[in-house]
C-alpha positions in Angstrom: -7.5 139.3 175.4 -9.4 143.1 175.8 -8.9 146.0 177.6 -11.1 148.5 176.4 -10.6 151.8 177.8 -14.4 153.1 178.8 -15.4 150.3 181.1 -17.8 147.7 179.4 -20.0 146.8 182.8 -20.3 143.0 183.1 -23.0 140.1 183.5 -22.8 141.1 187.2 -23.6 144.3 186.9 -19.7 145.7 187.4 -17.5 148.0 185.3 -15.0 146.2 183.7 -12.2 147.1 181.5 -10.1 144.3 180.8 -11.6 140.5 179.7 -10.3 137.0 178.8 -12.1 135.4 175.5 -14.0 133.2 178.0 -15.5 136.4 179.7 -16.5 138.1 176.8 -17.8 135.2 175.2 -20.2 134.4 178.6 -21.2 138.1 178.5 -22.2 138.0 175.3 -24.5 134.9 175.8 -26.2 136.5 178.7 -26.9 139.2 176.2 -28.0 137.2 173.8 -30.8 135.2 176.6 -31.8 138.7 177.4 -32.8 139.8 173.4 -34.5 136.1 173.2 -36.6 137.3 176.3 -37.6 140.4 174.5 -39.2 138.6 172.1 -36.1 139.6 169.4 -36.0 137.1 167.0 -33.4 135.5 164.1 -34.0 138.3 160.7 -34.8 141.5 163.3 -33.0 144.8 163.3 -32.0 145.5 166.6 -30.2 149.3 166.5 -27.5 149.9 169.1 -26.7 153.5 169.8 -24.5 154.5 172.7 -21.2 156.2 173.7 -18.0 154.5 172.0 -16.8 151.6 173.9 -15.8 147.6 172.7 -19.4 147.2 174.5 -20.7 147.8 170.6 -18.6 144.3 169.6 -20.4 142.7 172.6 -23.8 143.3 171.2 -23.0 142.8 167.7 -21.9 139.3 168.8 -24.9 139.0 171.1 -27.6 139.8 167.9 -25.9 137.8 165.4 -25.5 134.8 167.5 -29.4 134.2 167.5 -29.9 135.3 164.1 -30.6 138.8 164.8 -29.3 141.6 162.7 -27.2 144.6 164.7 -27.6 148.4 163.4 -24.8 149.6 164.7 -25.0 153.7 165.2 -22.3 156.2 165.9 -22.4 157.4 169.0 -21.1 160.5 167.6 -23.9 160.7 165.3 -26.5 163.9 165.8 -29.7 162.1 166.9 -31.6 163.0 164.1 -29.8 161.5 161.4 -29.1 158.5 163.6 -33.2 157.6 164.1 -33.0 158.3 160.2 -30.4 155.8 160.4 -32.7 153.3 162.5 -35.9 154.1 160.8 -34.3 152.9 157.4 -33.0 149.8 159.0 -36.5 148.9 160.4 -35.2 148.1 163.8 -37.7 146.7 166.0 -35.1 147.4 169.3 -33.1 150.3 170.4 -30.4 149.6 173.0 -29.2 152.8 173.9 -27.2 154.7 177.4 -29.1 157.5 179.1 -27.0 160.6 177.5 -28.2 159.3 174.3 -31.8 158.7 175.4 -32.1 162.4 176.7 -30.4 163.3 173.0 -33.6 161.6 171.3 -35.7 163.4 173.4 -38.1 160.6 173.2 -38.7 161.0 168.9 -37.8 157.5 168.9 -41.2 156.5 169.6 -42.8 158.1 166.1 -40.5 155.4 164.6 -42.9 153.1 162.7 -40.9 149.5 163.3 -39.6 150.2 166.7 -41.2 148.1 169.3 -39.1 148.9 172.5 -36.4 150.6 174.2 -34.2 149.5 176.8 -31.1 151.4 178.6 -28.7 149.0 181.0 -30.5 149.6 183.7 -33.3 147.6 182.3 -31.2 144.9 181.9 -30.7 141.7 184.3 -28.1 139.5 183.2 -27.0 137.3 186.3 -27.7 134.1 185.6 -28.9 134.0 182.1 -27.6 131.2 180.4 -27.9 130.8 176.4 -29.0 127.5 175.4 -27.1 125.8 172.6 -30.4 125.1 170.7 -30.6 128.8 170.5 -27.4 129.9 168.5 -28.3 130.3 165.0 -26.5 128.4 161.9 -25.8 131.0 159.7 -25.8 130.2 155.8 -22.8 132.0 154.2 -25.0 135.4 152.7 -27.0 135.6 155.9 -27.0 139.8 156.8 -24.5 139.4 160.5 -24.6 143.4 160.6 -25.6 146.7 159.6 -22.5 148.8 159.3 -23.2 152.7 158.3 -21.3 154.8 155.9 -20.0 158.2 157.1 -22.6 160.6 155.2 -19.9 162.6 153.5 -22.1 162.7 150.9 -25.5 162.7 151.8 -27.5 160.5 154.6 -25.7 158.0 156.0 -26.2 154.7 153.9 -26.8 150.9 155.7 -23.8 148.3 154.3 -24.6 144.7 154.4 -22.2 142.4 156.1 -23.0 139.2 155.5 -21.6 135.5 157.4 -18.9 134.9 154.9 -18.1 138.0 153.4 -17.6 139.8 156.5 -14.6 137.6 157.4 -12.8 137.0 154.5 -10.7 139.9 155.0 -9.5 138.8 158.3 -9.2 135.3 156.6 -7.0 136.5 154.2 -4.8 138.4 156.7 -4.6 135.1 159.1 -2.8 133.8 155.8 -0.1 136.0 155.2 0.2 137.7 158.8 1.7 135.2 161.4 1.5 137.5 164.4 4.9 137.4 166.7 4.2 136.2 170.5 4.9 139.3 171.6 2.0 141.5 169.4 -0.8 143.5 170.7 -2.6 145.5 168.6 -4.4 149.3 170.2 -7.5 150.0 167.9 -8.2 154.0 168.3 -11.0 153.9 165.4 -15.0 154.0 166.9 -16.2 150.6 167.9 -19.0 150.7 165.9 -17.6 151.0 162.7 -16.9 148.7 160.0 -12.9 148.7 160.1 -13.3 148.4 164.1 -15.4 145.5 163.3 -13.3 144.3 160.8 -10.2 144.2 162.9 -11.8 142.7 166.2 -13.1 139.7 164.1 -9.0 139.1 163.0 -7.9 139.8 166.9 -9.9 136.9 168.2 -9.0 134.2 165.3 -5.5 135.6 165.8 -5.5 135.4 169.0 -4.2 138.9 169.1 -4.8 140.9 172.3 -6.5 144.3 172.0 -6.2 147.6 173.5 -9.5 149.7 172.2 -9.8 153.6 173.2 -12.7 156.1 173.1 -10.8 159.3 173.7 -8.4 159.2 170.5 -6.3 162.7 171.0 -2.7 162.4 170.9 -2.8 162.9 174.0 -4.8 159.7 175.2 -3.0 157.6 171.8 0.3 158.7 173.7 -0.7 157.5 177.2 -2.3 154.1 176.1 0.7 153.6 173.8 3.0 154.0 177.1 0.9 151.6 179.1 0.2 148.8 177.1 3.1 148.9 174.9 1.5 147.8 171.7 3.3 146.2 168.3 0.6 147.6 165.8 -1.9 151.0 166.1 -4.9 150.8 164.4 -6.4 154.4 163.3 -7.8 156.7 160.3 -6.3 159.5 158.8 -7.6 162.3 160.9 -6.3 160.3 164.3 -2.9 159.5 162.7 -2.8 163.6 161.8 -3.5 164.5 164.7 -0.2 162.6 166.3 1.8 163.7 163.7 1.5 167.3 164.5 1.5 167.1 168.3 5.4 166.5 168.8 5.2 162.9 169.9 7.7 161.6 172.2 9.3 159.1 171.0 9.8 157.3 174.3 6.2 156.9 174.3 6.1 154.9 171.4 9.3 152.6 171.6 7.1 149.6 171.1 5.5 150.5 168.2 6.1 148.2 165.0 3.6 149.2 161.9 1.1 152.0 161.9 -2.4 150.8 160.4 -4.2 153.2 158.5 -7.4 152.5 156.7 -10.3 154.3 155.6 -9.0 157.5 153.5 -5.6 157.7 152.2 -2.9 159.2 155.0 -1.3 162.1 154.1 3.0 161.3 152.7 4.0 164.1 155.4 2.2 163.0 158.5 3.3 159.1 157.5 7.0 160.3 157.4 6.7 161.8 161.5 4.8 158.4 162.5 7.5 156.0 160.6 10.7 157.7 162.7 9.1 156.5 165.8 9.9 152.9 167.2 10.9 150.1 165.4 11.0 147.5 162.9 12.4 143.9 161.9 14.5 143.5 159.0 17.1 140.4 158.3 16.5 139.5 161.8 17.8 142.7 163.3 15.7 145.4 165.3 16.2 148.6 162.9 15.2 152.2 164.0 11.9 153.2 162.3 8.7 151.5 162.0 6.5 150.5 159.1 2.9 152.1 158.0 0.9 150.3 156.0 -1.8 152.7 154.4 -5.1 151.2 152.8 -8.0 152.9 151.5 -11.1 151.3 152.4 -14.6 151.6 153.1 -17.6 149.9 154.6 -19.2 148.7 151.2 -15.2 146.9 150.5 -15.5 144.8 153.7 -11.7 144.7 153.8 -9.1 147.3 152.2 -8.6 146.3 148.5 -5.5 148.5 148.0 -2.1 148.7 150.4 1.4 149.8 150.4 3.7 149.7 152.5 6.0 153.0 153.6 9.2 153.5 155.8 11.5 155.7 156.2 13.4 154.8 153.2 10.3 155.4 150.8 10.6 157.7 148.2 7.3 160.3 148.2 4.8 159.2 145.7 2.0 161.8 145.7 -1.6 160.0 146.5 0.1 156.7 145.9 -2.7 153.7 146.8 -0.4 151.2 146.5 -1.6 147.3 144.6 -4.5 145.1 145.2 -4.6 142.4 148.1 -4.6 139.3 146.5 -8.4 138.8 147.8 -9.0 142.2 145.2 -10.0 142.4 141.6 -8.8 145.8 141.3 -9.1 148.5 138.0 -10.0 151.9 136.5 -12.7 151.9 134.5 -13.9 154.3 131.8 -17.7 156.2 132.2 -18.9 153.6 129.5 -17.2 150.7 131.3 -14.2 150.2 129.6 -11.2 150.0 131.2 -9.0 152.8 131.0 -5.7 153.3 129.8 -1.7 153.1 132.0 -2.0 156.7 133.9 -5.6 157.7 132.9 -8.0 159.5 135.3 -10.6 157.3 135.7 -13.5 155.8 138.1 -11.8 153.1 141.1 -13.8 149.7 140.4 -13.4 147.0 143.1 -14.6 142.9 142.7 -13.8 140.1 145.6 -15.3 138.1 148.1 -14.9 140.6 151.0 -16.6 143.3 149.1 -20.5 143.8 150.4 -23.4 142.9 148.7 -25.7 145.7 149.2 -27.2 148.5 150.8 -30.1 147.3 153.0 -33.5 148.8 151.9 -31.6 150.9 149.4 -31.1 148.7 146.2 -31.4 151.8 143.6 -28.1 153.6 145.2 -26.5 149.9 145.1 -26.9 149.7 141.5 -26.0 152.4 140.7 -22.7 152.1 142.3 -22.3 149.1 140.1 -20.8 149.3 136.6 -20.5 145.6 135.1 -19.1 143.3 137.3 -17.8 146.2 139.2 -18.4 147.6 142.7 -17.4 151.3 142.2 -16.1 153.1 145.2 -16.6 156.7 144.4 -12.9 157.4 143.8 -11.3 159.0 140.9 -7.8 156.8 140.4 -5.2 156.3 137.7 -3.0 153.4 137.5 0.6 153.3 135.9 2.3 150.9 133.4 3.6 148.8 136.2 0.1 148.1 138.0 0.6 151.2 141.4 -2.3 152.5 141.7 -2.7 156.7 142.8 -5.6 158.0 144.2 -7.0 161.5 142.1 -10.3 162.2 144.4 -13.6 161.5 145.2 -15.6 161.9 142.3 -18.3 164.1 144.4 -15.3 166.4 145.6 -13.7 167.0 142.1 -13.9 170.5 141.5 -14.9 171.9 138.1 -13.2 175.1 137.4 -13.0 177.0 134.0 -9.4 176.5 133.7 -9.7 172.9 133.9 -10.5 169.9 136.6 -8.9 170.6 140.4 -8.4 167.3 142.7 -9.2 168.1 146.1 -6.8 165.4 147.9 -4.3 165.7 145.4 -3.9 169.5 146.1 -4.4 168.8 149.7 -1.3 166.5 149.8 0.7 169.3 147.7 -0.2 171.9 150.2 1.3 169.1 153.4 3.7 168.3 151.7 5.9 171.7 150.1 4.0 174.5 152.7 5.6 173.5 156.0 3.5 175.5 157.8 0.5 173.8 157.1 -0.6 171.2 159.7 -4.0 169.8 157.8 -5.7 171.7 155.4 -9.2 171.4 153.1 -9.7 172.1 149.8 -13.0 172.4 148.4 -15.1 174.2 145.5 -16.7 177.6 146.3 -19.2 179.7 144.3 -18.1 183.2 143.0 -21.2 184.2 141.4 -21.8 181.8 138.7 -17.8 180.9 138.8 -16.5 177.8 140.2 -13.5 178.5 142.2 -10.9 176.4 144.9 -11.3 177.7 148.2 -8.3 176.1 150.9 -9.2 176.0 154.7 -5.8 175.4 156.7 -4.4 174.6 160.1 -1.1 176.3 160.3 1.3 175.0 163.1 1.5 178.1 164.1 -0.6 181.2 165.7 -1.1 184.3 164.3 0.0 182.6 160.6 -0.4 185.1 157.8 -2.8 184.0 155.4 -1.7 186.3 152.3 1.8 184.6 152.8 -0.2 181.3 153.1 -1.9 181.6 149.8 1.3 183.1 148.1 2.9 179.5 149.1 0.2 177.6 148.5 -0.6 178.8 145.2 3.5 178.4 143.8 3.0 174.6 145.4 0.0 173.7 143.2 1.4 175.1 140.0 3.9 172.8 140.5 1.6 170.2 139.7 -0.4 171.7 137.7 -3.4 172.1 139.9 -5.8 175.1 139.9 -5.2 178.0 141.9 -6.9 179.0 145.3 -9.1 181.6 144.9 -9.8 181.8 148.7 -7.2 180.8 151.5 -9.2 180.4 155.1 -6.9 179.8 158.5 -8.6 177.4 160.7 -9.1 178.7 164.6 -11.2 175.7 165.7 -12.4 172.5 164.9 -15.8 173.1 163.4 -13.5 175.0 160.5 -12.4 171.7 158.7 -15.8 170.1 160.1 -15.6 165.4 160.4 -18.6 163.2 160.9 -18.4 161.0 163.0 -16.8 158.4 161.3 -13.8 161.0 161.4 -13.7 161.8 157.3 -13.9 165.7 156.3 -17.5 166.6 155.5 -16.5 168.6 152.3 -20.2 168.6 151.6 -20.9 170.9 154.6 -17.6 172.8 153.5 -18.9 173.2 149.9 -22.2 174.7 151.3 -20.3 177.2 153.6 -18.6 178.4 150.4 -21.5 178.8 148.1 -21.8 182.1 147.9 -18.1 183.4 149.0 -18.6 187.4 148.7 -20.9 187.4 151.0 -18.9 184.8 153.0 -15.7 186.7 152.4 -17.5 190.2 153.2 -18.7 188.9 157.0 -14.9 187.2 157.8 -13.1 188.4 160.7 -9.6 190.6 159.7 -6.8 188.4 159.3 -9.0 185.3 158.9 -8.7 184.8 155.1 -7.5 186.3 151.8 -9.5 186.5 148.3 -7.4 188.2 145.6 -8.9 185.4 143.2 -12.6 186.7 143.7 -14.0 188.4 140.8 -17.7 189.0 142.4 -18.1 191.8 144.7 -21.0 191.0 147.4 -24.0 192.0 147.5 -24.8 195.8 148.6 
């Protein structure tokens, strides 16, 4: 049923990568005779914060099986936002791995709910047995899980996933998805987050074995891939670009049916390298090419309220979203509510039984991410006369310039797609004195790239949609240049404050990193 790629040590006390149904199922119940023994009890927050591995599913299922409630934390998070991640859960538990123990240095103890503690080691499993009497009956809007957003745009907020809701996704899919005998789905998405949740939860009602991984670079995607030969691969964006731009071989992925992309949108030109590897059905017949299916989602949606559906014989349709799932109320509303007009720039507004109820111990920013009936998502969207739906931006990341409104992703996907040698790219807002300007950060395919030829390219690709200019075009020489959380989105907040004051930035750049003909400050003496 599993294999999960960093061992997941066992009732016994033994490293153990792969596991039948019945062996996860007995190791979560010694789990869960061990929390009762702690004295953790139906309604607590128990936080569980420890390198990536399925073992985050196993406690989930452990907690929520006698009515506790799992915080499940990144273990990519930086340990001080993660115990401000605990702290606002209330947790009364930490489970946690020694790396991560030495990483809170011991601060976990000033937290004001947190009773205990506790590392494997402390742990003894043999033997334990769950009694029956002690599973809880969930009612169906009893909290199962604590999911976290990725703090893109300020601390990372607690979602509510709730008995019912958290399944109705995976309900949905069960209904219109007959999986083939032969499927087997490789999740390369962090354990512990909500699409990783949402995904395991279909897998075992499927019946759908799973391959999960920790280390997600093409490298390790490619080697898993050419083991375990899976039908579907499970990712976000950043993973999926990643592939795309490391010349995949497509031996390596000969067994691969439909790419499955959730969280932000994927990028048209990375989706068209991904779809020319392995295969597909169609009329019966095994066709060269295989199928991505690209939903934006988030943790507060529960389940991906917007798909389509792209091959190789797809036209391009810039920041296309796709239609609403049939489980999906899905519009554009206007500022006052209203609902706006075929092809007009408005706020993404999302109703449906999979969408969650709440932040926990955070019910001002949940109301105000409601507008009537309407859970807004943060998304700028318009949708045509015939009901597609295009993603504009997040409304945090529009940027405000003099000459009118720029849309980060939107220019972003012109860059991919008409500069070919731009790999991935950024595009933010910058400060030029008291002048809002668009600042690009990009990885070229290629070293030594020119960035005044860049920017020249660039800049004729966004006129052609009628985007802003960049003012400032940065080349990307490492990672930390187009900075993700750990929930793998861009952190364009952390760009946005690099570029606050760009002629002093622009001043202290090393030669050759970045041009600025659009500045109109000069910095400071």
């Amino acid at each position: 049923m599993l294999v999960s790629e960093r061992a997941v040590v066992n009732a016994d006390g033994v490293p153990q990568n792969e596991f039948s149904l019945a062996e996860l199922c007995a190791l979560a119940d010694s789990w869960s005779a061990w929390y009762l023994a702690q004295g953790i009890s139906a309604r607590d927050r128990v936080a569980v914060y420890i390198e990536d591995s399925f073992e985050d599913q196993v406690h989930l299922t452990a907690l929520a099986q006698i009515g506790a409630i799992p915080v499940l934390v990144n273990g990519r998070m930086r340990p001080e936002v993660a115990l401000g991640v605990i702290e606002r859960s209330g947790a009364v538990g930490l489970y946690t791995d020694a790396a991560h123990l030495e990483l809170l240095d011991g601060r976990q103890a000033g937290l004001p709910a947190l009773r205990a503690s506790w590392v494997r080691a402390d742990a003894d499993l043999a033997g334990r047995v769950l009694p029956e009497a002690a599973r809880h009956r969930h009612a169906d809007d009893d909290p199962v899980v604590l999911c976290h957003t990725s703090g893109t745009t300020g601390n990372p907020k607690l979602v509510i996933w709730t008995h019912r809701q958290s399944v109705e996704g995976a309900r949905f899919r069960l209904s219109v998805h007959p999986e083939p005998e032969n499927s087997v789905m490789l999740s390369a998405v962090a354990q512990s987050h909500s699409g990783a949740i949402a995904f395991t939860f279909y897998a075992l009602l499927a019946g759908l074995p799973l391959v999960t991984l920790t280390d997600r670079s093409p490298a390790s995607v490619a080697r898993a891939t050419a083991t375990y030969r899976p039908t579907t691969i499970m990712a976000f964006h950043p993973t999926f670009a990643a592939l795309a731009t490391s010349e995949p071989d497509p031996a390596d992925f000969a067994s691969v049916e439909y790419w499955l992309n959730t969280g932000d949108s994927a990028h048209d030109p990375h989706v068209r390298t991904l779809t020319a590897l392995g295969h597909h059905t169609r009329d019966g017949k095994r066709v060269p090419g295989s199928v991505f299916g690209d939903s934006l989602g988030a943790s507060e949606l529960g389940w991906g309220p917007l798909r389509r559906v792209i091959t190789q014989d797809s036209p391009a349709r810039a920041r296309h979203i796709g239609r609403p799932v049939p489980i999906a109320d899905v519009t554009v509303l206007r500022e006052d509510g209203t609902e706006a007009a075929p092809d007009e720039t408005g706020l993404l507004a999302v109703r449906g039984g999979s969408v969650s109820p709440g932040y926990w111990n955070d019910s001002d920013t949940y109301y105000r991410s409601r507008l009537g009936t309407y859970r807004l998502t943060g998304d700028l969207a318009r949708r045509d006369a015939e009901g597609e739906f295009f993603h504009v931006d997040r409304v945090v990341d529009r940027i405000r310039t003099a000459e009118g409104d720029g849309y980060s992703v939107l220019m972003e996907e012109a860059l991919l797609l008409h500069v070919p040698q731009i790999a991935d790219c950024a595009v933010v807002a910058g400060l030029d004195g008291g002048r809002t300007v668009p600042v690009g950060v990009v990885r070229p395919y290629a070293d030594g790239a020119d960035a005044e030829e860049l920017l020249k390219l660039a800049n004729a690709a966004l006129a052609g949609i009628g985007q802003p200019e960049l003012a400032v075009l940065e080349i990307a020489t490492s990672d930390e240049d187009i900075p993700v959380g750990p929930t793998e989105k861009t952190l364009k907040r952390q760009l946005r404050d690099r570029y606050a004051d760009l002629p002093t930035y622009v001043a202290s750049a090393p030669p050759g990193k970045l041009t600025a003909p659009g500045l109109a400050s000069s910095p400071p003496a």
